[in-house]
VODOLUM-946071 format. One line per 2 residues: number of its first residue (from 1); their letters; for each residue x, y, z of C-alpha. Coordinates in Angstrom, 2 decimals. Layout:
N
NUM) a) X:Y:Z | ...
This chain:
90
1) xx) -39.81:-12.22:-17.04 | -38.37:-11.55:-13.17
3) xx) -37.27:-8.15:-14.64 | -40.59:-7.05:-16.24
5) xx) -42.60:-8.18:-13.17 | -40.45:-5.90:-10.85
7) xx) -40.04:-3.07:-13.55 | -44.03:-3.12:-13.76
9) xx) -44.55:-2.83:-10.20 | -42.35:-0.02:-10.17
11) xx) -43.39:2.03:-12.39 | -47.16:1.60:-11.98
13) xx) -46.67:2.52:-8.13 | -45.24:5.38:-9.89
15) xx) -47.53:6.54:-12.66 | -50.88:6.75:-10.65
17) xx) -52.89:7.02:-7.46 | -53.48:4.57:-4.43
19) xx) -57.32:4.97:-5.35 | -56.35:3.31:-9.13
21) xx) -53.34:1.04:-8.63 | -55.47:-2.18:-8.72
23) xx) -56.98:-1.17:-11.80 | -53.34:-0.67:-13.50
25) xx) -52.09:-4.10:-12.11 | -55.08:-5.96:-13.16
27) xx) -54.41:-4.21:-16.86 | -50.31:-5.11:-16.52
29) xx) -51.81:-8.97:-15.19 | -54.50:-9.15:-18.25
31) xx) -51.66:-8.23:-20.89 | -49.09:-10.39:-19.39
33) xx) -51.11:-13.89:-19.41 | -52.45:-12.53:-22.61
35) xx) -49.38:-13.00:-24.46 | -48.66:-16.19:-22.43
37) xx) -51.25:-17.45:-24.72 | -50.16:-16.14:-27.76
39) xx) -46.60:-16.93:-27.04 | -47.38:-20.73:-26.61
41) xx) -49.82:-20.60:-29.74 | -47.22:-19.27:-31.93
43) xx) -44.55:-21.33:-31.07 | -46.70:-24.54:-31.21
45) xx) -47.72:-23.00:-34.85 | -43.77:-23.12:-35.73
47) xx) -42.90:-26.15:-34.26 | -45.36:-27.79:-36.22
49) xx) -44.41:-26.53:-39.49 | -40.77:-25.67:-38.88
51) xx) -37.75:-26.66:-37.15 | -36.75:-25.68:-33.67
53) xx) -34.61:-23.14:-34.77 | -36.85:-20.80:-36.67
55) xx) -38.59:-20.95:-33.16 | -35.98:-19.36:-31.54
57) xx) -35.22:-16.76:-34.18 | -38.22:-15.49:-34.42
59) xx) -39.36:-15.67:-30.57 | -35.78:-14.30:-29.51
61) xx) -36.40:-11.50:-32.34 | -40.25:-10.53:-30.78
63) xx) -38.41:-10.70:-26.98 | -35.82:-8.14:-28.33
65) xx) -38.11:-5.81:-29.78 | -40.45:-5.54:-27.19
67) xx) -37.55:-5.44:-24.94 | -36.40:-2.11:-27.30
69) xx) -40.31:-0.88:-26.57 | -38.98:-0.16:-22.93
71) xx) -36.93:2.98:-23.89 | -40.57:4.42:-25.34
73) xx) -41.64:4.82:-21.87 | -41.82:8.26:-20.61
75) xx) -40.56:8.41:-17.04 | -43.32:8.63:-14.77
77) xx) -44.14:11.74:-12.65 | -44.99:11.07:-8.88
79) xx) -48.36:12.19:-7.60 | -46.79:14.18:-4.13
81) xx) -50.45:14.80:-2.48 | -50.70:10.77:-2.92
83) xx) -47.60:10.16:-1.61 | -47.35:12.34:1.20
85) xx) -50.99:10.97:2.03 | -49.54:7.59:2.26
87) xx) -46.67:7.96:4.47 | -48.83:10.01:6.75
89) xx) -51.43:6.81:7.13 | -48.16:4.66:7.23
């Protein structure tokens, strides 16, 4: 998860404006303890009903394919005014 958090930081100082950065964290924050939850309810589901290792097949197999979702995203195109603005203020 160290990777995501620093990828996510990245690229949503990347992908928008001072003025709407908070908004895009909180989203990124939201998702992320989002599937916290479902993470823990699934595996409790599978542990429960199956053995330990179904639990690791199938939670190393969702890891990897979201994982795989990374190469989706488009590379994000700086906003100059905005950054220029900020290392003026700086």
């Amino acid at each position: 998860t160290g990777l995501i958090w620093v990828s996510q930081g990245e690229y949503v100082a990347n992908c928008t404006t001072e003025k709407h950065k908070g908004y895009y964290f909180g989203y990124f924050w939201c998702w992320y303890m989002f599937a916290q939850v479902i993470g823990n309810f699934i595996g409790a589901m599978i542990v429960t009903k199956q053995s330990g290792v179904n639990l690791f097949l199938i939670m190393g197999s969702l890891g990897l394919g979201a994982s795989m979702l990374f190469c989706c995203l488009k590379k994000p195109t700086p906003f100059p005014n905005e950054r220029k603005k900020f290392e003026q203020e700086s």
